[in-house]
KOLLO-221892 format. One line per 3 residues: number of its first residue (from 1); their letters; for each residue x, y, z of C-alpha. Coordinates in Angstrom, 2 decimals. Each point is the difference from the previous one (the first is absolute). Example, Ala and Ser with C-alpha at 12.3 -4.5 7.8 and 13.67 -1.06 7.14 Angstrom:
1	as	12.30 -4.50 7.80 | 1.37 3.44 -0.66
This chain:
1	xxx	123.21 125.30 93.62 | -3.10 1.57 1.62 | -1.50 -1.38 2.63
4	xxx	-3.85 0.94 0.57 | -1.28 -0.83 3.40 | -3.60 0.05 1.16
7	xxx	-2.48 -0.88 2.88 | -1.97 -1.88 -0.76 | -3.46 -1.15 2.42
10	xxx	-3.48 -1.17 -0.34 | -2.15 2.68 2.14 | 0.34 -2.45 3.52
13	xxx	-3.68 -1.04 1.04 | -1.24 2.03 3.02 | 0.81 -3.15 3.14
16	xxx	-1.71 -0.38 3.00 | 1.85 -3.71 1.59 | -1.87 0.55 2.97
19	xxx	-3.35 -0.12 -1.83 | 1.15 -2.37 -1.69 | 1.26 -2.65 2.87
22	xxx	-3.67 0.69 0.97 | -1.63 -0.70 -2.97 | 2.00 -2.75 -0.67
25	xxx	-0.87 -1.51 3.95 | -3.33 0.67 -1.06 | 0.53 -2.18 -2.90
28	xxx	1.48 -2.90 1.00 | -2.48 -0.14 2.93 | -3.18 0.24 -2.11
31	xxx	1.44 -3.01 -1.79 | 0.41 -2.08 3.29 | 3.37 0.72 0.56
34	xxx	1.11 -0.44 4.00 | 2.02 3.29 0.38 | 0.54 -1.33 3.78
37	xxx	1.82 -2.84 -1.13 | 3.92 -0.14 0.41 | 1.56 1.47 -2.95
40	xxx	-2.87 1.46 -1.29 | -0.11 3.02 2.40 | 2.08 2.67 -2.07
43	xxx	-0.85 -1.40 -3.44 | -2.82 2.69 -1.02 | 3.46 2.19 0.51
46	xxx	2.15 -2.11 -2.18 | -2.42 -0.75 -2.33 | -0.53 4.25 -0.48
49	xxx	3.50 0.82 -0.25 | 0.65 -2.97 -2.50 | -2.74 1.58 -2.42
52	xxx	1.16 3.30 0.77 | 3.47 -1.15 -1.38 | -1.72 -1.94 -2.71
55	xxx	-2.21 3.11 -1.38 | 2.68 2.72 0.64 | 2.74 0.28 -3.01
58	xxx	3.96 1.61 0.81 | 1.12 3.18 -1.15 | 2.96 -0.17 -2.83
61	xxx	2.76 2.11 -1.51 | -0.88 -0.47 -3.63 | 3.50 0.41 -1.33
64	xxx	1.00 -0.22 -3.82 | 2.33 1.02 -2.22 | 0.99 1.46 -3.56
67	xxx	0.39 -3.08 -2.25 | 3.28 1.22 -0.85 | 1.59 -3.18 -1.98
70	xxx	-3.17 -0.14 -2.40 | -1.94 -3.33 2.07 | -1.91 -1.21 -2.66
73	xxx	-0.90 -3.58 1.23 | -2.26 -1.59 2.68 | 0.60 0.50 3.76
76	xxx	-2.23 -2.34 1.81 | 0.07 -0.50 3.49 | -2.00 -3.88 1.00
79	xxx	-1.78 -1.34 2.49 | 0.10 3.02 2.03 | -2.05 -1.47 3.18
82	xxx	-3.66 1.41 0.15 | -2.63 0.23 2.92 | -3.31 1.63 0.01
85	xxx	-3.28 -0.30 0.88 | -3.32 -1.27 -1.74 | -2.19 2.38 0.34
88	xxx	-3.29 -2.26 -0.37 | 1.11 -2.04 3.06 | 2.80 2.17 1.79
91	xxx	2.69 -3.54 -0.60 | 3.06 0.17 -0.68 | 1.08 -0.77 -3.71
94	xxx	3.58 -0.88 -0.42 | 2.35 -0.45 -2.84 | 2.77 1.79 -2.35
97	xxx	0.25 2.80 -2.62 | 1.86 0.17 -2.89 | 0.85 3.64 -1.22
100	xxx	1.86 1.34 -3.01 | 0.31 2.81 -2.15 | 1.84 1.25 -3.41
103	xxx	1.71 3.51 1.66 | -0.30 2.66 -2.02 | 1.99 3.57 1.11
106	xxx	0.07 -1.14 4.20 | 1.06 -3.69 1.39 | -1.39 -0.86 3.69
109	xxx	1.86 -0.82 2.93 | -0.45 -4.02 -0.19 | -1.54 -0.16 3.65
112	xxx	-2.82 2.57 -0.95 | -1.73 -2.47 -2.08 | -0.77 -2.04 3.39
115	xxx	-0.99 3.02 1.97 | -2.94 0.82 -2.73 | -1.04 -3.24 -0.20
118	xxx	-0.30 0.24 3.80 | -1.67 3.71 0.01 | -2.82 -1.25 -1.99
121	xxx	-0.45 -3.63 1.72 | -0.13 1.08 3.59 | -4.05 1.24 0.29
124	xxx	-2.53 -2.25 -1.17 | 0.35 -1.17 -3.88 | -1.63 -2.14 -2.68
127	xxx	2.89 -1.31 -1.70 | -0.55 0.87 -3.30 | -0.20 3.87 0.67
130	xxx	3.26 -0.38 2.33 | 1.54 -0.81 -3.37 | -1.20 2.93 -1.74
133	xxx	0.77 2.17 2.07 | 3.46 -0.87 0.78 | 0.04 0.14 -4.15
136	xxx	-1.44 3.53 -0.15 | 2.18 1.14 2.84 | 3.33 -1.08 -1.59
139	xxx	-1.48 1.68 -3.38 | -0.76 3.17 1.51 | 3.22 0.64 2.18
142	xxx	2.71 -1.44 -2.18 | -1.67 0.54 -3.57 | 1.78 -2.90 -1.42
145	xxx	-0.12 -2.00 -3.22 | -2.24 -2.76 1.28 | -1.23 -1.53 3.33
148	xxx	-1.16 -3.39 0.93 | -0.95 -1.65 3.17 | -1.00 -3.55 0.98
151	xxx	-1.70 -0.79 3.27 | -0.10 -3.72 0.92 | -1.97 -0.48 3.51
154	xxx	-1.93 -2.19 2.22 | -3.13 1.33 1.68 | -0.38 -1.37 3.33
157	xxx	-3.61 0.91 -1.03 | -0.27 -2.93 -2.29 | 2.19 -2.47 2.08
160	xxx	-1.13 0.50 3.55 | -3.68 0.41 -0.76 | -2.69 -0.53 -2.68
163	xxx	1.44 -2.64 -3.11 | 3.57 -0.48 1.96 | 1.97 -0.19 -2.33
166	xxx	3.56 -0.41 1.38 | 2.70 0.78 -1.86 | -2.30 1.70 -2.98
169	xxx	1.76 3.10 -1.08 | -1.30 3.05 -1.94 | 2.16 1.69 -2.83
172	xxx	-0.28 3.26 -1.14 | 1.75 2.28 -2.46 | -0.14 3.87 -1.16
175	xxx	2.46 1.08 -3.04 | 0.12 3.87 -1.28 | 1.93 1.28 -3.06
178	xxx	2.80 -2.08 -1.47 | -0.94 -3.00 1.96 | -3.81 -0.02 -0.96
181	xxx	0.39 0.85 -3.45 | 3.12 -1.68 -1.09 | -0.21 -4.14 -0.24
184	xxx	3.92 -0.25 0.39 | 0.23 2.13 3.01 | -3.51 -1.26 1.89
187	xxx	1.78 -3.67 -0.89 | 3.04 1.38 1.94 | -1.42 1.05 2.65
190	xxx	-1.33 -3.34 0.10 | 2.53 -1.91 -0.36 | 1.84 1.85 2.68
193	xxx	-2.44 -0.13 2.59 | 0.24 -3.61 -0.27 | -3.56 -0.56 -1.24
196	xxx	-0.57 -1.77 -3.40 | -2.35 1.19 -2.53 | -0.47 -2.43 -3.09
């Protein structure tokens, strides 16, 4: 068996945390804020770092391998935990992904499928091109049969603020090859995800 292994990384954002502990004093003061106040004192700090974490995706080992034994069925991986960031408001959404593909020549190391749902979440996202692009990612770097992907999230966005609606969640899907053009296999996917179609 062959294994491939490769780094994979975003291009990290240029960071300046103390710039941004002053911005984000600057911030919180111009909305009335008391900065002097117990507790409050080294929250511009926190509140920089947090976003820094937030905004910044990990570095990976994208390992897979020859599909030796002739996989020819599903491998889905569910609700792998997802957090990003809005990019209309900069809130949090929260929520899980569901990701599975129909291997063609190479498998994937099982954990990978987290780690590129996390490389494209961390930064600031609309939801529905987060799930393309983990989609067109898999496509591209494993060349499989078929992909699919189902996000289901809550943007703090739309509880916290504006309509609030708490506990309203947002559902999206991308499916390439097999599982877009074949009804059994998009069914499947479906099915094994755990969400119901008909």
């Amino acid at each position: 068996m062959t294994v491939t292994p490769m780094r994979v990384a975003r291009q990290r954002p240029t960071r300046d945390l103390a710039a941004a502990e002053r911005a984000a004093a600057a911030f919180l003061a111009a909305l009335g804020v008391d900065l002097d106040r117990d507790g409050l004192a080294a929250t511009p700090g926190r509140m920089a770092r947090a976003y820094a974490e937030l905004l910044t995706p990990r570095e990976f080992a994208l390992t897979t391998f020859d599909n030796d034994e002739g996989y020819d069925e599903l491998v889905v991986a569910r609700a792998i935990p997802i957090r990003s960031v809005c990019e209309h408001h900069l809130l949090p959404f929260v929520g899980v992904a569901h990701v599975g593909y129909l291997p063609g020549a190479r498998i994937l190391g099982l954990s990978k499928l987290a780690r590129v749902v996390e490389l494209f979440a961390h930064g600031v996202q609309v939801q529905e091109r987060l799930t393309k692009q983990i989609a067109e990612w898999l496509t591209e770097h494993l060349q499989p049969k078929g992909v699919g992907v189902v996000v289901e999230a809550e943007h703090l966005c739309m509880t916290l603020r504006g309509v609030q609606a708490v506990g309203a969640t947002t559902v999206t899907s991308s499916l390439l090859g097999t599982l877009r053009d074949d009804p059994r296999s998009r069914a499947e996917f479906f099915a094994l995800t755990g969400l119901h179609t008909g």
